[in-house]
N, C-alpha and C positions, 0 to 999 in steps of 0.2 A: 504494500500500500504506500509504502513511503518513499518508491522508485515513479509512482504513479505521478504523486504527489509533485516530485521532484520535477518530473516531466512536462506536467500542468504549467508548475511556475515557471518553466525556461518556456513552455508555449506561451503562456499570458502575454506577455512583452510585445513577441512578434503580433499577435493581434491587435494588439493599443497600437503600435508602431504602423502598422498598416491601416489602420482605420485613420489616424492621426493626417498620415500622407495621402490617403482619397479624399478626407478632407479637406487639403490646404491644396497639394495640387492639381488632383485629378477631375479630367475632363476640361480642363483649362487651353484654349486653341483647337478645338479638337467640333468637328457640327456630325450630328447626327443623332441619333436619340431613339427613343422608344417610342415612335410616333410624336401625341405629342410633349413628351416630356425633356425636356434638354438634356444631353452629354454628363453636365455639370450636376443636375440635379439627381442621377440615376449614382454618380460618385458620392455625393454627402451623402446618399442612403445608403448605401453599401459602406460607407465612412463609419456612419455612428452606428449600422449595425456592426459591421468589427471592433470597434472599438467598445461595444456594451461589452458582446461575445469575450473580448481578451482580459474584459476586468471580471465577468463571470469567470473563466479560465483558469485565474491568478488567484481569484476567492474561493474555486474547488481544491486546488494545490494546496492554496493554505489550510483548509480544512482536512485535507487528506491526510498532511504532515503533522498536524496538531492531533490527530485522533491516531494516527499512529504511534506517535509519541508518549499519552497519556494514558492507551492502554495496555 
């Protein structure tokens, strides 16, 4: 459980991390879309769902590693 854990917390990051950068830069110079939804707007949702995703990710790790530990 506490390799799982482990695992979790070294994923979490990359998720913030990518979620962070479809944020700030994606879809920026770029036309095309989802009919009618812009390039830009199809990136910040895909942004801040990564971004929930790797803090959930990071808060299972933790939890994995603490209930490892404790019992």
């Amino acid at each position: 459980m506490a390799a799982a854990g482990a695992l979790l917390i070294l994923l979490g990051p990359v998720g913030v991390a990518f979620g962070l950068y479809a944020l700030v830069r994606g879809g920026r110079n770029q036309e095309g879309g989802l009919g009618p939804v812009p390039e830009r707007a199809i990136h910040a949702a895909a942004g801040v769902r990564m971004l929930i995703g790797g803090v959930v990710i990071l808060f299972l790790g933790v939890v994995a590693i603490v209930a490892t530990l404790s019992g």
